[in-house]
N, C-alpha and C positions, 0 to 999 in steps of 0.2 A: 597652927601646928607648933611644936615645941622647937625654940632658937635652933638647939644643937640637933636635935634629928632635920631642921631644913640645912642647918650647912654639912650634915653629912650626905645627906640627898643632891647638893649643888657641887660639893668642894672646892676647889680654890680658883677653877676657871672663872674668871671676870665676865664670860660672856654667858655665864647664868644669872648673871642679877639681876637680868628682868624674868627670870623663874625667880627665882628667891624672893622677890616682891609678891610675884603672885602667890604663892607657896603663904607668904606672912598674911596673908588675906583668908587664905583656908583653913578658917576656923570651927568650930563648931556652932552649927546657928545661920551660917553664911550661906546667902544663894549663888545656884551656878546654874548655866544653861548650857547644856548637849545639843551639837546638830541635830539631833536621829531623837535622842528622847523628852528635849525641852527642859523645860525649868524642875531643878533639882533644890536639894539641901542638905546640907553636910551635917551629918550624925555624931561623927564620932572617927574615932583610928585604932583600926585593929593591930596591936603590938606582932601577935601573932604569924599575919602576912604582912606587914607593914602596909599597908591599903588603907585609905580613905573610902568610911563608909558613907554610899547617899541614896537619900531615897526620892526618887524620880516619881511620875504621874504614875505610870507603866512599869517600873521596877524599883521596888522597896528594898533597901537593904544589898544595891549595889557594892561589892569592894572594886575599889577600884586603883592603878597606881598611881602617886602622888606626879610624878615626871611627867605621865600621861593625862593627868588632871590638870597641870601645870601649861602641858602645851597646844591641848586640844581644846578645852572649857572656857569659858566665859565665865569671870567673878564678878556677881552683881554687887554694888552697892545699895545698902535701905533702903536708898531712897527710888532707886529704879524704878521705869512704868509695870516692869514685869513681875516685881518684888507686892507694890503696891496692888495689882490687878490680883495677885495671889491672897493675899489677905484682903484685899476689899474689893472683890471682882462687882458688887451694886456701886458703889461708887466712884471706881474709875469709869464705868459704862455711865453713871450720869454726867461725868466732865465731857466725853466724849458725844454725848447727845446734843450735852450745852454749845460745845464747838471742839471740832473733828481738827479744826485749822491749831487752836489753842494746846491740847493735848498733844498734837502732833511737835509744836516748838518748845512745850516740855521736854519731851522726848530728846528732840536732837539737840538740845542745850545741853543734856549730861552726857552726848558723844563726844568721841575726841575730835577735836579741831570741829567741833559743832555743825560735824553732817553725818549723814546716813546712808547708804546706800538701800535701794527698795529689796532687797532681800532682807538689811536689817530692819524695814519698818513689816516685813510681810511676820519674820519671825517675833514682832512683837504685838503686833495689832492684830493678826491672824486670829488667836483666841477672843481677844478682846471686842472684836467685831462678829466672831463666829465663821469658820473658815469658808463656809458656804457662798457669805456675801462678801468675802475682802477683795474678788476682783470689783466690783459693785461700787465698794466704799473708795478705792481707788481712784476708778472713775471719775466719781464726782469731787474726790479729795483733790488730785489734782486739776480740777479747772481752778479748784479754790486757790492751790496753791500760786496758779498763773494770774490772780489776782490780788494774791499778801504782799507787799513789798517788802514784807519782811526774809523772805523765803527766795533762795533760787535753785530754778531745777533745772541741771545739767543731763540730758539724756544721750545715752550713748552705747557702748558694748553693754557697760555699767551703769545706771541711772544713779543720780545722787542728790538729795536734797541737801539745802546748806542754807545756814543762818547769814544773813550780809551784817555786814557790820554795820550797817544803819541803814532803814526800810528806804524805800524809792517809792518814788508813783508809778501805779499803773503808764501812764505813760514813759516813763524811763525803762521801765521794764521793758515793753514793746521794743523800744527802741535799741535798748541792750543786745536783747532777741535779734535783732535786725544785723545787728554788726557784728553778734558773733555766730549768724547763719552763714554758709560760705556756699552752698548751692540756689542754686537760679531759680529752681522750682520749687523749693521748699521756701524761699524769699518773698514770693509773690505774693500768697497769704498773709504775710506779716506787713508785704508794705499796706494793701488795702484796710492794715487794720490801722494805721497809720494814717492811710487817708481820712478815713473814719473819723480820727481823732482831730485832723485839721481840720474838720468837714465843721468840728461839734465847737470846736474854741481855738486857742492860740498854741502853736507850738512854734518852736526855736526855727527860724530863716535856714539857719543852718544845717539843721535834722533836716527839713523838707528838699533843699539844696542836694546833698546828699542821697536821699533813695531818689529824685527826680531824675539824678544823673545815671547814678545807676542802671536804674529803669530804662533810660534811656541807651545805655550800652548794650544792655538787653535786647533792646528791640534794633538794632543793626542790625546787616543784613550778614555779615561776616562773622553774630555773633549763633554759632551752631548747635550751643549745648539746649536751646529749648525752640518745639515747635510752630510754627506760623499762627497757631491757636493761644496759646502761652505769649509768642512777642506782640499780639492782639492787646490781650490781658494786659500785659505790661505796659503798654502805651496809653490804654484806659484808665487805669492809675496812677499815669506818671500826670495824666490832665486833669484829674479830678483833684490830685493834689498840689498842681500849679496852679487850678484854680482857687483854690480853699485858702492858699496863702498869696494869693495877688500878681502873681508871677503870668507872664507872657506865654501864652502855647503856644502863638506864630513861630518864636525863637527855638523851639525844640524841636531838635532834630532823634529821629528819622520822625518825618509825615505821617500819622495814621492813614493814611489814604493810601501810602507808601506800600504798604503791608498786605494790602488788600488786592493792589495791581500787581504783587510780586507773586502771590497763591493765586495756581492752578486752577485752586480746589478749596475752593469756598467749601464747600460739603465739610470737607477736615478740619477747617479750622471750626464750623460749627460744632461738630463731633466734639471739641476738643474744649468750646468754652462752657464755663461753668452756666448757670441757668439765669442768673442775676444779669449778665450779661448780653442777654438775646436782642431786648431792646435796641441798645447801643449799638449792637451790630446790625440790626434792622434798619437803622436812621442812616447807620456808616455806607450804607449797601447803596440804599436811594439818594442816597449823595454822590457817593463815589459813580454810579452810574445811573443819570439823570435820565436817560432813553431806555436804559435795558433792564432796568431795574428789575421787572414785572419777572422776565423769563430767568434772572438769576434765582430769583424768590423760590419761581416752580419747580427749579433742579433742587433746589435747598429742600422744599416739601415733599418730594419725590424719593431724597435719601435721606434725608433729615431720620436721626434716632425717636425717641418717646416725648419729650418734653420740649424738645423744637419744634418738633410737627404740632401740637397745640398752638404753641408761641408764635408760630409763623402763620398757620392760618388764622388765627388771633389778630396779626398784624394786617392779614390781605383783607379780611375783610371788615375791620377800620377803615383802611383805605378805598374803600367800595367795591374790591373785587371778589364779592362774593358770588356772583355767576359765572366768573373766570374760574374760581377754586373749582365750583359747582360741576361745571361741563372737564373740568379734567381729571376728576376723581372718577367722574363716568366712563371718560376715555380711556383712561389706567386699567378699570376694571374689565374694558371689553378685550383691552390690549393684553389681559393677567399680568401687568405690570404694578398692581398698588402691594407696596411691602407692609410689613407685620406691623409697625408705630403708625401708620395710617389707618390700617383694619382695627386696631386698639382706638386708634381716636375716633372713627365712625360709628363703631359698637356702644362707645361711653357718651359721645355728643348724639347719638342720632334722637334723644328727646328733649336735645336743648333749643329753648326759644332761640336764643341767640345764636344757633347755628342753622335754624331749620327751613333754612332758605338755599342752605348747602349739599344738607345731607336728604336728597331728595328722592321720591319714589322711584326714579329710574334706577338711584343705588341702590335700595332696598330690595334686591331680587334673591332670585335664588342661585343668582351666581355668583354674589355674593358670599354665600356660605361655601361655595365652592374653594373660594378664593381665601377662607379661612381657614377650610378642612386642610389645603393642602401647605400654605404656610406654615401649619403647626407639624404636620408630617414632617416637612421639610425642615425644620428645624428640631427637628428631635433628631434625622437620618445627620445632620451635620454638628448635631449638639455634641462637644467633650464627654458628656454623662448621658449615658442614657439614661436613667432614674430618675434627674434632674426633675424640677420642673418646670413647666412651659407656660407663661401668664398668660401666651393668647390666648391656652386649652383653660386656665383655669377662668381667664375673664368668659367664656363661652358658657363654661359650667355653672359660674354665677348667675348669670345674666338669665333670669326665669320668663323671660319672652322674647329671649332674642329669635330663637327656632323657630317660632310663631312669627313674628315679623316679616321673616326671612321666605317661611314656605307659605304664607296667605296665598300669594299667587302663583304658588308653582302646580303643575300637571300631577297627577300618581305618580306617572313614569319617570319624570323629574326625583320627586319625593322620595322615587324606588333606589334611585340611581345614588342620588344622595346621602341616604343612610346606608349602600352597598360601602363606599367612600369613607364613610363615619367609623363601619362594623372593621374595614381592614387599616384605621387607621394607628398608627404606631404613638401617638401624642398623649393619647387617653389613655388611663386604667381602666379595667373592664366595669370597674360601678358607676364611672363617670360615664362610661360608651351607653354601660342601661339606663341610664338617669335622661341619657339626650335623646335615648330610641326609642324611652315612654313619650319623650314631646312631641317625637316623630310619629306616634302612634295612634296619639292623642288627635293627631288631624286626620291622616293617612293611616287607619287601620290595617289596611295591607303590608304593611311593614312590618306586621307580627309575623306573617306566614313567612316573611322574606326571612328572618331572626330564626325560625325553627327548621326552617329547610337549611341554614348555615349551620345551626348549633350539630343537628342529626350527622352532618357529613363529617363536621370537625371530631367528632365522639367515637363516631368510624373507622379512623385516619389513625387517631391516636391509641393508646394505654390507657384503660380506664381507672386503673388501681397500682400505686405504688406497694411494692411488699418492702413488708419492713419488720423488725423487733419489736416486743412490748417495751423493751428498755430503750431503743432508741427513740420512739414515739413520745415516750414521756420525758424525754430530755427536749426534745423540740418541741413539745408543752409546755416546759419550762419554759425555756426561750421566751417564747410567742407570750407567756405571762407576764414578765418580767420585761420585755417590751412593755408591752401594753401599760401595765400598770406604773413602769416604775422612770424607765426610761423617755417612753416618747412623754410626758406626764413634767421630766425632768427637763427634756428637750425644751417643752414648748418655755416653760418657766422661764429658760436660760434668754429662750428669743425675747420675751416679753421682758426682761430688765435689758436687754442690749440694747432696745428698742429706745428705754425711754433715754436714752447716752445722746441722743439725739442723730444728726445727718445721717443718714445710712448709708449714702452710697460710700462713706468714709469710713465707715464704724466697721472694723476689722471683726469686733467679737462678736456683732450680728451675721455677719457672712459669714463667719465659721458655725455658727447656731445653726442658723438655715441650711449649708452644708452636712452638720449632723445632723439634720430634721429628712433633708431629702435621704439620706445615709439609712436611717432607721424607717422610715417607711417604705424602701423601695424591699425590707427585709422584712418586712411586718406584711408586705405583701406576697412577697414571696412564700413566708412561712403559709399563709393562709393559700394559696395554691399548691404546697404540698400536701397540708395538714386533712385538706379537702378528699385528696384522693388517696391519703394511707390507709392498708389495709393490712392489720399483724397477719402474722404466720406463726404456727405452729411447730416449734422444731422437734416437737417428741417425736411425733409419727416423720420421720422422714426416711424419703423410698433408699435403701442404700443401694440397689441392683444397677443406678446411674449415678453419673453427675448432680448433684440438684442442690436446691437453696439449703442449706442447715447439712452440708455435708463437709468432708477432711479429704480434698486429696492427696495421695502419694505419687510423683509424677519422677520418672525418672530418666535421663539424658540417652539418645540413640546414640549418639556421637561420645559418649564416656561416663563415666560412672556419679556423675551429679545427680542428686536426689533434691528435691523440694516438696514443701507438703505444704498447702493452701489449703485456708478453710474459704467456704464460700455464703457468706450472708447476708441481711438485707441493705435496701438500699441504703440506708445509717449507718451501717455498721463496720463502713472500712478501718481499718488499723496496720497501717503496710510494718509497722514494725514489728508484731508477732505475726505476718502474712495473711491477713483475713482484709479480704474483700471481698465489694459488693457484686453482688448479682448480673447489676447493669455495667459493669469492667467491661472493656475487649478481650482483656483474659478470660474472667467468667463464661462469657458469652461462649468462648471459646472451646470452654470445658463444658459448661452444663449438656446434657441428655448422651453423653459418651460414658462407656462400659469401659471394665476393668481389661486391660489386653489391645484396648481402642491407643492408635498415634493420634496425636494433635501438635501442630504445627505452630509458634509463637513466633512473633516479631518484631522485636524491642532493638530500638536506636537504629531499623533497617536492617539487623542481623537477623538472622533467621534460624529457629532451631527444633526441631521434632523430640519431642515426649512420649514417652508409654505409659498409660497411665496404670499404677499400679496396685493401689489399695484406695476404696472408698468406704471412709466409715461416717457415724454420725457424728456431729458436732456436740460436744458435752459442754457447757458455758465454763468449766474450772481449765480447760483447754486454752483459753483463751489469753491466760499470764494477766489479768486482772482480777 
């Protein structure tokens, strides 16, 4: 911009000379970047409004004002990634391919004070990666960056990448990490990674000195901020890493053993250790208690979650108690006491060689199935969501001979009784219920007559036909399309890169994937049980001599001179803001097959008030205020 028009634009206040700098930058030629419209370039200056004209991806020939360009915009220099990716978007993406690590310390080398925060790498990489996959590239950007020494990443309200002024090793990092964590729980991970490192070569006496002691405060018994499971953990690696660097674990106090005599409830601290850890605490168990070991294990396999109850009976029967395991999975079952991670690990081992000495035909009954029909009910009756899904119901579903295993030896009456149990249970969708009632069918023929004698009374009981509009119909067409093809399609995509982020039980944008996944099919099912029994209606012909679907009532107050006029239509087609609702309302209901002259009585918030009803005409769709 020209000298004198920027100092008539600043004037003599001092505290515009970081305008006035930016201002001398706002040349013609020169790039800017808008939050809302992105990377621009400045045209030109219209004398006429005094505005800076620019032309943006999205709007060409922007005026805009200079004070407002000055305090809002972003002036690139040439040499910028953004400037660059503009004029050679093939060859910034091939730097980027070459290394994501590389491109990225370009980048934050031309920031000021040489970091970033992840909002400015999102607003620069976004494109450049394709906004699709930039949580993706993220991802995996940052493991890299937890291993550049060049790089540190501070996460916080704000995340901020930043250049060091000289790289570090991976081990210093770690241990950076270490000393500038200040929670307990968040600590644990980083000392094991720690151990890790001792485990592999040499590290500093004093680094190791340092998290052992820590660790070791941890695991007090005074100290409260982390669970009996967690001061476990912490003791695990406070040994593993006195032993890696030569140090005494007699001398360290609190006692593992210590920890284990102070919890109740062994159960919780299993619950609570990671999977790596089971071992160690197997060893800890039959140490700590030399005589009782056996029947602490049984209560542990008894409540134990999914991946301990493997681990544990893994351990009992190394130890040769595999006719102990045997006879008390039988006992469980006669008692209805074996839980859901049991019935999962009997259903997925019962044709492992190495188990088959456990999982014996007295388990194999058909009460068995009993005992899994009703766990999955019962977890669905107590689940947060009910939409959810349920792995018992889905490992049942998979499992293409489990049904067959289960009912070889059972009676008809049995068989009959069983699929009664299957047809009302609440765990299954109804194509997974027909999928399990053909298995059942398949042996037990008579389970079809049981199917049609239920289907006949349920079809009875209920409404066979929703009524509804052609136009609402085809808007829930839409939907149900637009699910299908576009969404759950998008869904599954997003689970499958979450996926490959690795751990799961950690990986935050898996859970929310799966969360959306169960989210759009419990709707995609729904849609498909309404879609099934819609039936249009015709609002030409409708009767006016009543109440009825596709009509206008005029309803006016016994008690004073309030008038309301309702239109009543199908079941789609409510809109309480011009007064049209559906059919199936307690208002509607309320109104339909009454005549003109006819009272009806409403009761809203518990008041109570009587109408006449006054005039009923037909519904005209231009009535509608759409």
């Amino acid at each position: 911009m020209d000298s004198s028009l920027i100092d008539t634009l600043v004037g003599d206040d001092k505290r515009n000379e970081r305008i006035k700098n930016k201002l001398q930058k706002m040349v013609v030629g020169a790039y800017c970047v808008h939050q809302t419209w992105g990377l621009g370039q400045i045209k030109g200056y219209n004398p006429a409004t005094k505005k800076i004209i620019i032309d943006f991806a999205e709007k060409t020939g922007q005026e805009m004002d200079p004070l407002f360009c000055a305090k809002k915009l972003e002036i690139l220099d040439n040499d910028s990634l953004l400037v660059q990716f503009h004029n050679d978007p093939e060859g910034v993406r091939q730097k980027l391919k070459k290394s994501s690590i590389s491109l990225l310390i370009e980048y934050i080398e031309t920031m000021p004070n040489k970091q970033a925060s992840l909002g400015d790498i999102e607003r620069t990489f976004a494109d450049i990666v394709e906004k699709k996959n930039f949580r993706r590239w993220w991802s995996v950007t940052k493991k890299l960056i937890a291993k550049d020494g060049r790089l540190m990443l501070e996460e916080g309200n704000v995340t901020y990448i930043k250049m060091r002024e000289s790289p570090i090793s991976i081990e210093e990092q770690i241990i950076e990490k270490f000393r500038n964590t200040h929670s307990a729980t968040d600590r644990l991970p980083i000392a094991e990674e720690i151990s890790e490192i001792a485990s592999e070569g040499d590290i500093m006496r004093e680094t190791a000195d340092l998290v052992i002691d820590v660790l070791s405060s941890y695991a007090a018994p005074d100290f409260l901020r982390l669970s009996a499971g967690d001061k476990l953990r912490a003791c695990l690696i406070r040994n593993k890493l006195a032993k890696a660097t030569n140090r005494s674990i007699d001398s360290l106090e609190p006692k593992i053993e210590s920890i284990i005599h102070e919890c109740a409830n062994l159960v919780k601290i299993a619950q609570e250790l990671p999977h790596g850890y089971h071992l160690q605490f197997f060893n800890l168990i039959t140490r700590t208690f030399p005589d009782e070991w056996e029947k602490h294990f049984l209560n542990l396999l008894k409540n134990g979650n999914d991946r301990f109850v493997s681990d544990c009976i893994s351990y009992l029967c190394e130890n040769g108690r595999e006719e102990t395991v045997k006879q008390q999975l039988v006992k469980w079952l006669h008692e209805k006491n074996l839980k859901t991670p049991l019935l999962q690990w009997i259903i997925k081992s019962r044709h492992s060689k190495k188990f088959e000495s456990v999982v014996s035909d007295e388990l194999m009954q058909p009460e068995l199935l009993r005992a899994i029909l009703w766990a999955i009910d019962n977890e669905f009756l107590t689940g947060t969501s009910k939409s959810r899904k349920i792995y018992l119901a889905e490992l049942v579903c998979e499992d293409r001979t489990l049904i067959h295993d289960l009912l070889s030896s059972a009676t008809e009456e049995e068989a009959l009784d069983l699929a009664q149990t299957l047809m009302v249970n609440q765990g299954f969708d109804s194509l997974s219920k027909k999928s399990l009632l053909a298995r059942f069918i398949a042996l037990f023929p008579s389970v079809q007559n049981l199917i049609t004698a239920s289907t006949s009374k349920a079809k009875s009981q209920t409404e066979l036909f929703l009524k509804v509009s052609k136009e609402s119909l085809d808007n829930k067409r839409k939907e149900y399309e637009v699910l299908v093809k576009e969404k759950i399609p998008a869904n599954k995509a997003a689970i499958a890169t979450a996926r490959e982020h690795g751990d799961l039980s950690e990986n935050s944008e898996y859970k929310m994937a799966r969360q959306d996944q169960e989210t759009l099919l419990a709707r995609k099912a729904q849609l498909e049980s309404e879609l099934q029994v819609a039936q249009v209606i015709d609002f030409e012909n409708v009767d006016t001599t009543c109440v009825s679907i596709g009509t206008v009532v005029t309803i006016k107050q016994q008690s004073g001179d309030e008038h309301s006029t309702i239109t009543i239509l199908g079941a789609w087609d409510s809109d309480p803001e011009h007064n049209v609702v559906s059919y199936k309302t307690p208002l509607a209901q309320t109104l339909l097959s009454q005549k003109i002259g006819d009272i009806v009585e409403t009761s809203i918030d518990e008041a109570k008030e009587q109408w006449i009803i006054e005039k009923i005409e037909k519904w005209a769709p231009m009535k509608r205020g759409k």
